[in-house]
N, C-alpha and C positions, 0 to 999 in steps of 0.2 A: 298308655300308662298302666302297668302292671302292680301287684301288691306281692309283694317279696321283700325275702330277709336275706343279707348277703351273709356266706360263712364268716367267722370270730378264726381270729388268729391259733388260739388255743388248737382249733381243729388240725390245723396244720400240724402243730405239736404233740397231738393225745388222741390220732384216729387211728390205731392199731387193726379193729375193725371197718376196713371201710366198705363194704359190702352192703353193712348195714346201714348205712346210711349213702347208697349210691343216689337216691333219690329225694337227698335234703337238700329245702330249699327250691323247689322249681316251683316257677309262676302256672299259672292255668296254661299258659301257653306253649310251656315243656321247655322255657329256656332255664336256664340258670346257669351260674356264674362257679367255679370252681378251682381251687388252687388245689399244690402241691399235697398229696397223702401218703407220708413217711412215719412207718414208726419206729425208726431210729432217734426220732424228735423225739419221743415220749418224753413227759417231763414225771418223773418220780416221787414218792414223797417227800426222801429229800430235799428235789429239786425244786418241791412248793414249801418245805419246812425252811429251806433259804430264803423264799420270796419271801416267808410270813415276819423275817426276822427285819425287813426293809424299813423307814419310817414311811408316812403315809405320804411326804414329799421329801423330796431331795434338789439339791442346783448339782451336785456330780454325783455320778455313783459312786458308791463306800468303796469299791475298790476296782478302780479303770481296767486292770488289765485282765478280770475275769468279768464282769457284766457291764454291757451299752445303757445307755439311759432309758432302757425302759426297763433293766433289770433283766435281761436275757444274760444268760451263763456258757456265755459257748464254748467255753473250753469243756465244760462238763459234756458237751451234746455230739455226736457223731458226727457232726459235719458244720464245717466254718459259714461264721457267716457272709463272707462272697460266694459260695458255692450254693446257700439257702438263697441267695436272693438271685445268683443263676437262674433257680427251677423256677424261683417261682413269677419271675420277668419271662419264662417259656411258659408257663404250665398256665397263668391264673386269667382265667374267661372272660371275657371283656362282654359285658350285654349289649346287643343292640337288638334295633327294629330291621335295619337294613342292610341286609347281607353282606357282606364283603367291605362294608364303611370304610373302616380303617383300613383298610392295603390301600382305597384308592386314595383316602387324604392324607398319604407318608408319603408319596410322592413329591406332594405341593410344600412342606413343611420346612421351615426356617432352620438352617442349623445354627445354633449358640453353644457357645461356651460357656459349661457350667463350673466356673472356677471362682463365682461371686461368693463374697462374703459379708452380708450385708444384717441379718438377724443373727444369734449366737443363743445355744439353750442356755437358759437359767432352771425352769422348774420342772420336775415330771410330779404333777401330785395324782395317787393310785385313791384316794378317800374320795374323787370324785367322778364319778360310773358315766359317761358319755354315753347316749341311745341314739339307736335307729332302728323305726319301725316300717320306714318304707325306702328301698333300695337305691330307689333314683333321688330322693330330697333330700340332701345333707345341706340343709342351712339349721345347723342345730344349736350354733353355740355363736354368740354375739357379747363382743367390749363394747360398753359403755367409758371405759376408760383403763388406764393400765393395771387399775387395783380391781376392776368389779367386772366380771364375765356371769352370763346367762348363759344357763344347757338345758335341755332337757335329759331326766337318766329314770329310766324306766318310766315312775308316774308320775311325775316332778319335775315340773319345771325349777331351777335350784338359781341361787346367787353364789358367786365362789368369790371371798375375799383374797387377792394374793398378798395382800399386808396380813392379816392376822390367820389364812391358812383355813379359814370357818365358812361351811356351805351352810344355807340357809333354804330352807322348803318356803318358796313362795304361793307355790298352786301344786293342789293334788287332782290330777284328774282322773282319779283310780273308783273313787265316789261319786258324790253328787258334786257338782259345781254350779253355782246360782248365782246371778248379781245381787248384791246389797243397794245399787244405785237403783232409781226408777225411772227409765229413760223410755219415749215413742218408740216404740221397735222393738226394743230388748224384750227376751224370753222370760221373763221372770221366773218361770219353770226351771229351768238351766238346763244341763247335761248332766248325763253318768254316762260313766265309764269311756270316757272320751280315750279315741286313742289321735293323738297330736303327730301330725305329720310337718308340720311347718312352724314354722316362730319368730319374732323378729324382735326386738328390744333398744328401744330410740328413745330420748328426750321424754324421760320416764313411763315412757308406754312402754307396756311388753303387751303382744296380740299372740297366741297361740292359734293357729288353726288346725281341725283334726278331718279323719278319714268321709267323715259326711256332710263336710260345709259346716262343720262347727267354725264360731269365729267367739274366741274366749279374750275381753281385754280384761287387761288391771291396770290402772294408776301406779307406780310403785307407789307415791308417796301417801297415798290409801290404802284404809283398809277394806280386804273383801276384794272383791270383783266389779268389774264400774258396769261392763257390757258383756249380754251376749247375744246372739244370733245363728240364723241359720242361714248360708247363703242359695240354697237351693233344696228341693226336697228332691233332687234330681237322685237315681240310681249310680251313676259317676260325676258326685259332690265335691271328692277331694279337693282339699286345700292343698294345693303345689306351691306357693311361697306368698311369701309376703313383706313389703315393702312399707316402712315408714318415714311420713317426709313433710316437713314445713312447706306450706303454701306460702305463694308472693307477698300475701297479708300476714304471715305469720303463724296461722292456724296450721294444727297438726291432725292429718291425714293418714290414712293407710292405704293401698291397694292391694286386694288377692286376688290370687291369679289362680284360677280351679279350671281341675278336669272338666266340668262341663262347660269348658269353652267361652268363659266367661272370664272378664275383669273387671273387678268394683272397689268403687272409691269410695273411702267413707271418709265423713267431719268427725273427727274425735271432739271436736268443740259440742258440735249439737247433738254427736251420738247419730247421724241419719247416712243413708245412699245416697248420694249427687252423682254419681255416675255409673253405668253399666253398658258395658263394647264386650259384644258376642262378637266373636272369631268365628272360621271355619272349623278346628278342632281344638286339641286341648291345647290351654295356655299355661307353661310349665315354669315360667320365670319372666318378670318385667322388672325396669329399672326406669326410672324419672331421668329425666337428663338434668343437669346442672340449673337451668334457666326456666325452668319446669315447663316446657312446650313441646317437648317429644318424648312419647314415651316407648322404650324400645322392649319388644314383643318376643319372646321364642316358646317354644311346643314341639307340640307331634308332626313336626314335619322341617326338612331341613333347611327351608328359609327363612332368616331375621327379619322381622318388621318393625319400622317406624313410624306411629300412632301419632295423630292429632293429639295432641291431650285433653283437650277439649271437646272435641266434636267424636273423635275416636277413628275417624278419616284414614287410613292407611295412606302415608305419602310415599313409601321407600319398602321394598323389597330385597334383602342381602341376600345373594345366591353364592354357595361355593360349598358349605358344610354337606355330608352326603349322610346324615341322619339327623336323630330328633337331637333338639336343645334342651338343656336343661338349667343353665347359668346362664347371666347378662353382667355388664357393670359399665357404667360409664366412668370417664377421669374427670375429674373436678376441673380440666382443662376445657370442658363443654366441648370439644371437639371431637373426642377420640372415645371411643365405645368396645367393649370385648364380647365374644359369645363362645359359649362349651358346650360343647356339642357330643354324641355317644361315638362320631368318629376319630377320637382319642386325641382331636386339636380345640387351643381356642383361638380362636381369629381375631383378630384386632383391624377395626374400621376406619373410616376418616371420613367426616361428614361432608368433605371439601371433595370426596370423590369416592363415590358411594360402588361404581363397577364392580370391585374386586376387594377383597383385605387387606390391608397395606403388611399385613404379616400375618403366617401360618404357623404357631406356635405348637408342639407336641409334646403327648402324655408320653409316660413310658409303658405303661398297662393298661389304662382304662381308661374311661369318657373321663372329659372333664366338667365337673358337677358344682364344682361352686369357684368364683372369679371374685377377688376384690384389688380394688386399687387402695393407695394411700393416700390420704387427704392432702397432699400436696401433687398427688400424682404421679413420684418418682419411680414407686416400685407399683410391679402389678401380679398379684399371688393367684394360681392358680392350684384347685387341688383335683387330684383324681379320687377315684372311687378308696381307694388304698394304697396303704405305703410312701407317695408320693406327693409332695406340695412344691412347687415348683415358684421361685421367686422372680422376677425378671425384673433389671433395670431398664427403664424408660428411655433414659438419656442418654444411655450407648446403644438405641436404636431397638432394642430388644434383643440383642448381641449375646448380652453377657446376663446369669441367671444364676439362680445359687438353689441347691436342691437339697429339701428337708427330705431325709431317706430313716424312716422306720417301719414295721409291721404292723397293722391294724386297718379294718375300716373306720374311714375320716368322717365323722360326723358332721362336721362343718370346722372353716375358719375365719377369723376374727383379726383384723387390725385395731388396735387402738385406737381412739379420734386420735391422739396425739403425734401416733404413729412410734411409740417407742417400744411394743410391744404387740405383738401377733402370736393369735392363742390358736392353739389345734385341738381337736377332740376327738381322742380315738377309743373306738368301742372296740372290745376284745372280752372274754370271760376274764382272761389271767392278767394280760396287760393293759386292758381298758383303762384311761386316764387321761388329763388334761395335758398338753405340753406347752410348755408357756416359753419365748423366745424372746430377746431384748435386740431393740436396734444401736447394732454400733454406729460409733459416733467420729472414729478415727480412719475410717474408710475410702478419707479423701473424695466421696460424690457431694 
């Protein structure tokens, strides 16, 4: 697990010099991720005195046949946009751990038809700034329902109403951050200057977690901060995701899953740890299964595991992925489980026969870093690192797929409980914003 920042769309559009910046953006380890550098893109001040004149959301652009819905002008720009998304489906650097990952798992990979139409845009709102502050963890933006979405955007954690169009600051963690509640455990000290790498927002918990084993909760329906903690004073602390989830009794729980190779469960009832399962390396993403008795495992390495949940026992080993994971999801069908993985598939499993994946699904450019299914299970979304969110139907086998195609890195995405709406969040300097999507209804599935 590396600490990087992937390039902003913008770049692509306004690097005239790029010499000067041949060396933005690389990890300690010399990789880094790079798209297309044209400056025929440049965008002018005109071409931002347009932008400025946009409203702060829109359901179509003011006028279809000079800019797409994120407010791009291509008739204004030197080259079309099929020919922009030519270079930059050639040009833009896929990260991996494992060299050659992806040539060998395009081999193995499902072809579908992407001719589904099953989400339709409604909103692009620009008033709300999507962040990412570490390259690999895009779980940044979570529904609560089809009116109330959770992001993180710079130091903010935010609320976005899509009835009334109004974001609301619910944590700043650019300051101090302290609990108000007095709980065993909790820091009473808090944190500053937290920088938040994960986040999750369930059944009015939101948990932030940041770059040191910060673990920040809130109550929404209080005030202040209820819990904080540290999960480790370990040197590789990071918080890689986190999971919120009703116990068999009803009690609500969390798990995070950190670079130091560690997963912990905490009682948001009594505030305490009830469970801690050290791995062999890092653990980058887990998912509770539907019946809460398996809990499924991925990291820095390219085998899925299936966890006791209780005892923490490794029953189940998935082999097939050829680098690290960084997405899980199971289907509310309790059977069927997904994992994303940086060799630019995600695999879909069957717990009825665990040898192989019962299908090899692919990105078009990059790992795939966040997986969710629909509370019924029908559709199953995966997103890459940018540009790309990719939807698949369930019940035509994983066949047939319907592909959200814009520019920006994807912060994370979001189905609704209800499933009528699935939220994207894409950071860019100029087009950074929320994309909000409606499920149709006359689709005949």
């Amino acid at each position: 697990m590396h600490t990087y920042r992937g390039r902003e769309v913008e770049d692509w559009f306004d690097d005239s010099d790029s010499d000067d910046h041949a060396d933005d953006n690389t990890g300690d380890d010399g990789h880094h991720e790079q798209g297309p550098r044209d400056s025929d893109l440049d965008l002018d001040d005109e071409d931002r005195a347009f932008m400025s004149q946009f409203p702060d959301t829109w359901g179509a652009a003011p006028t279809r046949k000079e800019v797409d819905i994120q407010g791009i002008q291509w008739e204004r720009l030197a080259i079309t946009r099929e020919n922009y998304r030519e270079i930059r489906l050639q040009q833009y650097k896929n990260y991996k751990n494992i060299p050659n990952s992806g040539e060998a798992a395009a081999e193995e990979c499902k072809q579908s038809e992407k001719d589904g139409m099953y989400y339709e845009f409604r909103k692009n709102t620009r008033s709300v700034k999507s962040t990412i502050l570490h390259f690999q963890l895009r779980n940044l933006v979570w529904a609560t329902s089809k009116h109330d979405v959770y992001l993180m955007s710079n130091h903010s954690v935010l609320h976005w109403s899509a009835l009334s169009g109004v974001d609301t600051e619910l944590m700043n963690v650019h300051g101090h951050v302290a609990p108000k509640e007095k709980h065993p455990g909790s820091l009473l000290e808090g944190f500053s200057q937290t920088k938040v790498s994960t986040m999750a927002v369930k059944d009015n918990l939101l948990v932030a977690g940041g770059f040191q084993g910060e673990l920040i909760c809130k109550h929404l329906d209080r005030e202040g901060i209820s819990f904080c903690c540290r999960t480790s004073h370990d040197d590789n602390a990071l918080t890689n995701a986190i999971e919120i989830f009703n116990t068999s009794s009803g009690a609500v729980h969390f798990m995070a899953s950190s670079n130091d190779s560690g997963l912990r469960d905490y009682d948001m009832e009594r505030f305490q740890l009830c469970n801690h399962f050290q791995f062999d390396y890092p653990v980058n993403h887990t998912s509770l299964s539907p019946d809460r008795k398996l809990v499924l495992a991925v990291g820095d390495h390219p085998d899925g595991l299936l966890v006791d949940a209780n005892s923490g026992e490794t029953l189940h080993s998935m082999k097939g992925h050829h680098d690290f994971s960084f997405a899980s999801a199971w289907s509310p069908d309790g059977r069927t489980f997904a994992t994303g993985n940086q060799d630019k598939t995600c695999r879909v499993w069957d717990l009825r026969n665990l040898s192989k994946a019962v299908h090899v699904l692919k990105g078009n450019l990059g790992a795939i870093r966040s997986i969710h299914f629909t509370s019924d299970g029908q559709f199953l979304a995966m997103a890459e690192p940018a540009d790309f969110v990719h939807i698949f139907d369930t019940q035509s086998d994983y066949n047939q797929r319907q592909e959200l195609d814009f520019f920006g890195e994807i912060s994370g995405i979001s189905f609704s409980p209800d499933m009528d709406a699935l939220f994207v969040g894409v950071c860019d300097r100029t087009y950074g914003s929320l994309l909000q999507y409606g499920r149709l209804h006359n689709n005949n599935l």
